[in-house]
Each structure stands twice: as structure tokens, then as C-alpha cells.
C-alpha angles and dihedrals in degrees: 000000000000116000110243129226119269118253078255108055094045097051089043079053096048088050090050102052094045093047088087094063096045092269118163133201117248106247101210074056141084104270140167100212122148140198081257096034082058096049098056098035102052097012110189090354084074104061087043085062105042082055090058087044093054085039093061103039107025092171093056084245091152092035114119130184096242087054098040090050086047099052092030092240112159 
């Protein structure tokens, strides 16, 4: 029997292959988005966005580890 792909690797496989067609990962999902992977994906909307973020909650209240290393918040 073959071995079959990991959950993982088919839905990395899935982003990627919608990235071309201006396709983003859900957040509440698993997702393989990087600092690199943001910035191209939603440019100077991004960092609109990341002021709203700070704005809002100023304390980093709402703030994770999986969303700051995908952003590249420190």
C-alpha cells in the first residue's frame, strides 16, 4: 500500500496552489502563512490593518504565537 500524504502536506499543497489566483488561507484554520507568505499576499493592506490591530488592543490582549510568527510581530 502507498503511503498517503499528511493533512499537512495536502492542505500546504491546496494554499499554494491557490496563491496564484489570489487565493488566503482561513485564520481560525490550519494555515502555513509566513511573514513573507503576508506581505505578498495582502501588501500595504497589511500594515493598515496591523495598525487597527495595535489600535484596538493596544495591550496585545488578543495577540497569539501562531499569529505574531506569521505576521513577524515581535
Amino acid at each position: 500500500m502507498r503511503d498517503s500524504p499528511t493533512v499537512e502536506t495536502m492542505l500546504k499543497a491546496y494554499e499554494d496552489a491557490l496563491a496564484p489566483y489570489g487565493g488566503k488561507p482561513h485564520w481560525g484554520q490550519l494555515n502555513f502563512t509566513t511573514p513573507e507568505k503576508a506581505r505578498a499576499r495582502y501588501g500595504p493592506k497589511l500594515d493598515e490593518w496591523l495598525g487597527v490591530r495595535s489600535a484596538l488592543d493596544p495591550r496585545g490582549t488578543l495577540r497569539n504565537r501562531f499569529t505574531d510568527e506569521a505576521l513577524g510581530i515581535r
